[in-house]
C-alpha positions as CSV (number, residue, x, y, z in Angstrom):
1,X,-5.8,-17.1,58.8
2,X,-3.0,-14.5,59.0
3,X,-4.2,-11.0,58.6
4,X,-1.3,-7.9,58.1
5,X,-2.3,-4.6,58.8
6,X,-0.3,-1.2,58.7
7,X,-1.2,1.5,61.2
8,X,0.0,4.9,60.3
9,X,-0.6,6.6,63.7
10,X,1.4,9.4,65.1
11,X,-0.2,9.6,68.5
12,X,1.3,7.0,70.8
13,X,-2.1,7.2,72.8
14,X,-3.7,6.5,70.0
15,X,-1.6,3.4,68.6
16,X,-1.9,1.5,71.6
17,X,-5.6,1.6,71.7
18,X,-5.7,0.7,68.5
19,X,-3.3,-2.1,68.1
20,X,-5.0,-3.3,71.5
21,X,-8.5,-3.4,70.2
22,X,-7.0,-5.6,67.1
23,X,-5.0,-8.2,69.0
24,X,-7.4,-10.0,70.2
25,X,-9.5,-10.2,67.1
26,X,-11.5,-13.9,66.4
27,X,-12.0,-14.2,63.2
28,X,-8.2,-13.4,62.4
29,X,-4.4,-13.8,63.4
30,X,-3.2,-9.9,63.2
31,X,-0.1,-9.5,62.5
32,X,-0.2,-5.1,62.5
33,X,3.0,-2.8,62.0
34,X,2.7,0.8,63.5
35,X,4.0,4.0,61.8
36,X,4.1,7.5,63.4
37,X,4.8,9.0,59.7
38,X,2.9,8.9,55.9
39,X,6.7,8.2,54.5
40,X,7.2,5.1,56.6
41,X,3.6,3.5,56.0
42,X,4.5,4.0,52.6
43,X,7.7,2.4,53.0
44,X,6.1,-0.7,55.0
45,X,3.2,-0.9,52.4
46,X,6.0,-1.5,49.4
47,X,7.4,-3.8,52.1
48,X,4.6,-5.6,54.1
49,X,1.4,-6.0,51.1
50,X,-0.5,-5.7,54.1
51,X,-4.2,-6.3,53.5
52,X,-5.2,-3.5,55.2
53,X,-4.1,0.2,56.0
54,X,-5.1,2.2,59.2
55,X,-4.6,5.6,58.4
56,X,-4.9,8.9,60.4
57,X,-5.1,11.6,58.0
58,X,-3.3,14.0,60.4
59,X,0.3,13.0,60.4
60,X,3.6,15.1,61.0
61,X,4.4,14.9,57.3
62,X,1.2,14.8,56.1
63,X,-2.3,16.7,56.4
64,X,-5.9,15.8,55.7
65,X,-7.4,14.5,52.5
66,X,-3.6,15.0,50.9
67,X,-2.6,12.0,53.0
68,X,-5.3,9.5,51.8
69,X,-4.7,10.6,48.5
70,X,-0.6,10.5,48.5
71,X,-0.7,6.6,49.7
72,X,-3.4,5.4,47.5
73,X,-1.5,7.2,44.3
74,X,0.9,5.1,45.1
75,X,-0.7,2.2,45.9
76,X,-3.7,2.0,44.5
77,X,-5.5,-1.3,45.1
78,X,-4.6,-1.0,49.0
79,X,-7.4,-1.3,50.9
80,X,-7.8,1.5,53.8
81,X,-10.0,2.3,56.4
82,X,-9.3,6.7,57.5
83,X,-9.0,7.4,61.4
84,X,-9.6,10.8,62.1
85,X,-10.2,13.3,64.9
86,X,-13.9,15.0,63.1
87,X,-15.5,13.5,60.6
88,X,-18.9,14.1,59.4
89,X,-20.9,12.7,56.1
90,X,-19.6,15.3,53.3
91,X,-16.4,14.2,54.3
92,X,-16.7,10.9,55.0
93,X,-18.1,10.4,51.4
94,X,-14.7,12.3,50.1
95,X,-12.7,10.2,51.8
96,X,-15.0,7.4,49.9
97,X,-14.6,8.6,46.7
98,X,-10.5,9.3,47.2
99,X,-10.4,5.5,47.4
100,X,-11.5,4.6,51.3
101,X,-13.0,1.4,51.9
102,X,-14.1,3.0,55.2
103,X,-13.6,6.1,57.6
104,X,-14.6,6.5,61.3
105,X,-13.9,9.6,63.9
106,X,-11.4,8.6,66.9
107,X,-13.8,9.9,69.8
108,X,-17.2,8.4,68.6
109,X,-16.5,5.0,67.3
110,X,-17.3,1.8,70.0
111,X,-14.7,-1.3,70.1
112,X,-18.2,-2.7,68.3
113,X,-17.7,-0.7,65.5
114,X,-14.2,-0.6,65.1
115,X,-14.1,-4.3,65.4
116,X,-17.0,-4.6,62.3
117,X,-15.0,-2.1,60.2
118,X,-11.9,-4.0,60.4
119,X,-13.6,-7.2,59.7
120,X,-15.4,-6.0,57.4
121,X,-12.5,-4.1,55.3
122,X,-10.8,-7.3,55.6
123,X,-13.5,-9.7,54.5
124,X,-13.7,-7.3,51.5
125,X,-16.8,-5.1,52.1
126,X,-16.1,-2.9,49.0
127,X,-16.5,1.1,49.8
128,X,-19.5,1.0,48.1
129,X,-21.2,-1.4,50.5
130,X,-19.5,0.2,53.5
131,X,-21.6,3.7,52.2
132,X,-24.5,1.9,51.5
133,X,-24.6,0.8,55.1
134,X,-23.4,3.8,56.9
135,X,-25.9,5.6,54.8
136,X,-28.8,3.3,55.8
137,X,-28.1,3.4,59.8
138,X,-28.3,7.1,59.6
């Protein structure tokens, strides 16, 4: 099954790790576009449908709970899972109730987790469950 996934990214560090950790995914054939910029992962979500959005919050033309909340006014169904560089729970659950299916902090997630978020934003774990489980291993 084919699998397309947006990664707005600005950090070039950052988007190869990223993309790497997805490529060799087995329970799905990625197909993943990176953007450095808000504007162009907008542009590629009209474009692409993808069924899942990566997003950094911290972006050159946009900052912090603004971005999650520009791209999912627009597209509002999207599914996406927030990257960021702190995260704790108050946030977290912001990001949740902005329209998140899922949030993680770049320096403490594992590959594990990564790998389970993905998978799991793209078997459809609705944000609710993904909060009910994060709240649960706590």
């Amino acid at each position: 099954m084919i699998k397309t996934i947006v990664m707005a990214e600005d950090d070039e560090d950052d988007r190869r790790i990223f993309h790497n950790l997805l490529a060799p995914h087995d329970d799905f054939f990625l197909s993943v576009f990176t953007c450095p910029l808000l504007s162009t992962c907008m542009r590629v979500v009209f474009e692409k449908r993808p069924d899942l959005v990566i997003l950094d919050l911290n972006l050159p033309d946009s900052r912090g709970l603004e971005t999650l909340r520009r791209l999912v006014g627009r597209f509002p169904a999207q599914k996406v899972l927030v990257v960021t560089g702190d995260l704790d729970k108050e946030y977290e659950k912001q990001l949740i109730e902005n329209g998140a299916v899922g949030a993680f902090e770049k320096s403490a997630v594992t590959v594990g987790e990564f790998r389970s978020a993905i998978a799991g934003a793209l078997g459809g774990t609705t944000a609710k469950q993904y909060w009910e489980n994060r709240s649960g291993s706590a």
